[in-house]
C-alpha positions in Angstrom: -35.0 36.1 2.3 -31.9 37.2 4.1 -32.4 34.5 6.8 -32.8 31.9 4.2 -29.6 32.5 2.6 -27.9 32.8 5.6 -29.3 29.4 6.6 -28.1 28.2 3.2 -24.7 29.2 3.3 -24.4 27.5 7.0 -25.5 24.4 5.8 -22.9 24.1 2.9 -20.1 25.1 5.2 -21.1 22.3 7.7 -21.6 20.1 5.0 -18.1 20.7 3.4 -16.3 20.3 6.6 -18.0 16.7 6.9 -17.6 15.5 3.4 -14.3 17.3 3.4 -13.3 15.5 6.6 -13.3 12.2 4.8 -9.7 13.6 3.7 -6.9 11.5 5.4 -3.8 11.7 2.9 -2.4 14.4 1.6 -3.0 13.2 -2.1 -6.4 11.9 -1.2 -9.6 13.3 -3.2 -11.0 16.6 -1.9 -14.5 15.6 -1.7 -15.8 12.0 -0.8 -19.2 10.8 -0.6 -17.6 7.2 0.7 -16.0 7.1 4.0 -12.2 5.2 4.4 -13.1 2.3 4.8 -15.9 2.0 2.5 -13.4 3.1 -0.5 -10.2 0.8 1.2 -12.8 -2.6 1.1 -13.2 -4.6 -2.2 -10.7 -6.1 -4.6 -7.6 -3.9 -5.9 -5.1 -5.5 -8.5 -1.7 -4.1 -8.7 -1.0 -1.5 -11.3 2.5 -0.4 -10.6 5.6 -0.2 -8.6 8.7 1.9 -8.2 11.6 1.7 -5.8 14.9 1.0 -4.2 16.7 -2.3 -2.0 19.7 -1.7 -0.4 21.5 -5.1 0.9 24.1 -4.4 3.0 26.5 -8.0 3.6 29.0 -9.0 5.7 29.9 -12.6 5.0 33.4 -12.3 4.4 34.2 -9.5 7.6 34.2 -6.7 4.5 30.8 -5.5 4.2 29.1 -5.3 0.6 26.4 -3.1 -0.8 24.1 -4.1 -3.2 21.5 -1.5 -4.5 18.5 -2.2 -7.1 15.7 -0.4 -7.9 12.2 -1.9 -8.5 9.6 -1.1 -11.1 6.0 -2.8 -12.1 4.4 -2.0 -15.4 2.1 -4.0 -17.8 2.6 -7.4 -15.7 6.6 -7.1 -15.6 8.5 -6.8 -12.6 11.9 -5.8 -12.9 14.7 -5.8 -10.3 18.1 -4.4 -11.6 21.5 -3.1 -10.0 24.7 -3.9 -9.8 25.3 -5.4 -12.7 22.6 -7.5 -12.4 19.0 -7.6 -13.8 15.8 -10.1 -13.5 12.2 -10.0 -14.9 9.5 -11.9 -14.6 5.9 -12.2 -15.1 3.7 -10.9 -12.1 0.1 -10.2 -11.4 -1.4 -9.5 -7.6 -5.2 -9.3 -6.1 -5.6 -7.8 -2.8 -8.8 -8.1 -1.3 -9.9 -5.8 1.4 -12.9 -7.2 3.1 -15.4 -5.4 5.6 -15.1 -8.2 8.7 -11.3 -7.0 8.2 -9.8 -10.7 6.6 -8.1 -9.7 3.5 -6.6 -12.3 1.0 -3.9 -11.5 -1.5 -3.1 -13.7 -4.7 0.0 -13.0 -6.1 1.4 -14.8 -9.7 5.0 -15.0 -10.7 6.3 -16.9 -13.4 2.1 -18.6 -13.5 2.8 -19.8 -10.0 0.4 -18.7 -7.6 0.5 -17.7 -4.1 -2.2 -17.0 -1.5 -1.4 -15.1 1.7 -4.5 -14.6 4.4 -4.9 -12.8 7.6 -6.5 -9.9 8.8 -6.2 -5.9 8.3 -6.0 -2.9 10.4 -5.7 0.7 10.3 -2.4 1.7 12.0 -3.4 4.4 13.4 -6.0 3.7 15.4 -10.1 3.9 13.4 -10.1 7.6 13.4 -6.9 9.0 11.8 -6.7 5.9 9.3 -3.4 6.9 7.7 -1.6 3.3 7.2 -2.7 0.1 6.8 -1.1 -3.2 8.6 -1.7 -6.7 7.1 -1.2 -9.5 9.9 -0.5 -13.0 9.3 0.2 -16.2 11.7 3.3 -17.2 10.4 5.2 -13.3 9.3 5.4 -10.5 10.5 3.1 -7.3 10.0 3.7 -5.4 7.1 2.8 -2.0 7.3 1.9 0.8 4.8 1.7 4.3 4.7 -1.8 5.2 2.7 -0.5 7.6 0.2 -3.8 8.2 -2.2 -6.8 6.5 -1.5 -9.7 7.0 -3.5 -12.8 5.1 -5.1 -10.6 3.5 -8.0 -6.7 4.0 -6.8 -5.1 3.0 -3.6 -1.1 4.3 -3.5 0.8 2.5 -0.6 4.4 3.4 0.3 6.1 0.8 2.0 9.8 1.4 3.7 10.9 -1.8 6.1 14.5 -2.3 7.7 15.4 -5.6 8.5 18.4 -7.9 9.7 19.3 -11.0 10.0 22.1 -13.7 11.0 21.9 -16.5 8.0 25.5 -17.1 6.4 26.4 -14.1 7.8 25.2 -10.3 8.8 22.8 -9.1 6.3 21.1 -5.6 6.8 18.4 -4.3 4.0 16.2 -1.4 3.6 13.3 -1.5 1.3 11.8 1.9 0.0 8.5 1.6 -2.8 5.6 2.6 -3.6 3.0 0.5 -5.2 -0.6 1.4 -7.1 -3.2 -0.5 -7.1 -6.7 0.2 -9.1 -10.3 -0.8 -8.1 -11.5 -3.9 -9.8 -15.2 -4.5 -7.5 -16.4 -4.7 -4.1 -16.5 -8.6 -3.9 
């Protein structure tokens, strides 16, 4: 009898550290029957967004900050700051498939875009902590994996970029964005 519990009790502790393993980000579910990937593949559809731009500009030799902050709710993004403040319609699909393509449809104002290419993990198949989306003609785009579970995925993005067009512009983009599971296409 005693052996038999001990024998118990060794195989729940071995098999919560291997379910429990499944655990990558810190906001991720405890417990997880699916592994990474099989709960990052499928079709998400954006749920919300909040955040900051910073524009830094320096057409006229005296440089110019512009700050705005970002939110997504109910289909309405909203950029405001600065005196200044847009909204628009906006729906977006991202779909996460297994031979690592992914497709995202995005719809402002009811015009539609498609963007293609393939996905990776960023850190390498094991520690699977961000999430890269390469295209041909862009850059990556990169994304910290902040929840991921079988019906919400919660990506923080932060990029720096500059650039040379009518004159120095420097910009920092800081958000985070939720999507929830609509099917595993």
């Amino acid at each position: 009898m005693k052996t038999q519990l001990q024998t118990t009790i060794l195989f729940s502790l071995i098999l919560l550290l291997i379910v429990g393993g499944c655990r990558r980000g810190e906001d991720d579910p405890r417990i997880s029957l699916r592994s990474r990937d099989g709960r990052l593949t499928g079709t998400w559809e954006l749920e919300s967004a909040t955040g900051s731009i910073v524009e830094v500009s320096n057409d006229t030799g005296v440089p110019v900050t512009m700050s705005s902050t970002i939110t997504y709710s109910g289909g309405q993004w909203r950029q405001s700051g600065n005196g200044f403040s847009v909204s628009y319609n906006y729906t977006e699909r991202l779909s996460l498939e297994e031979d690592q393509s992914y497709l995202v449809v995005a719809s402002r104002d009811n015009t539609e875009d498609r963007l293609e290419g393939y996905w990776s993990w960023e850190n390498g198949r094991k520690n699977k902590t961000g999430l890269t989306l390469h295209r041909q003609d862009a850059p990556p785009v990169f994304s910290e994996i902040v929840r991921l579970s079988a019906s919400e995925l919660v990506l923080r993005q932060q990029a720096a970029s500059s650039s040379e067009g009518y004159g120095p512009l420097d910009s920092s983009k800081d958000y985070d964005v939720t999507f929830y599971y609509l099917n595993a296409d």
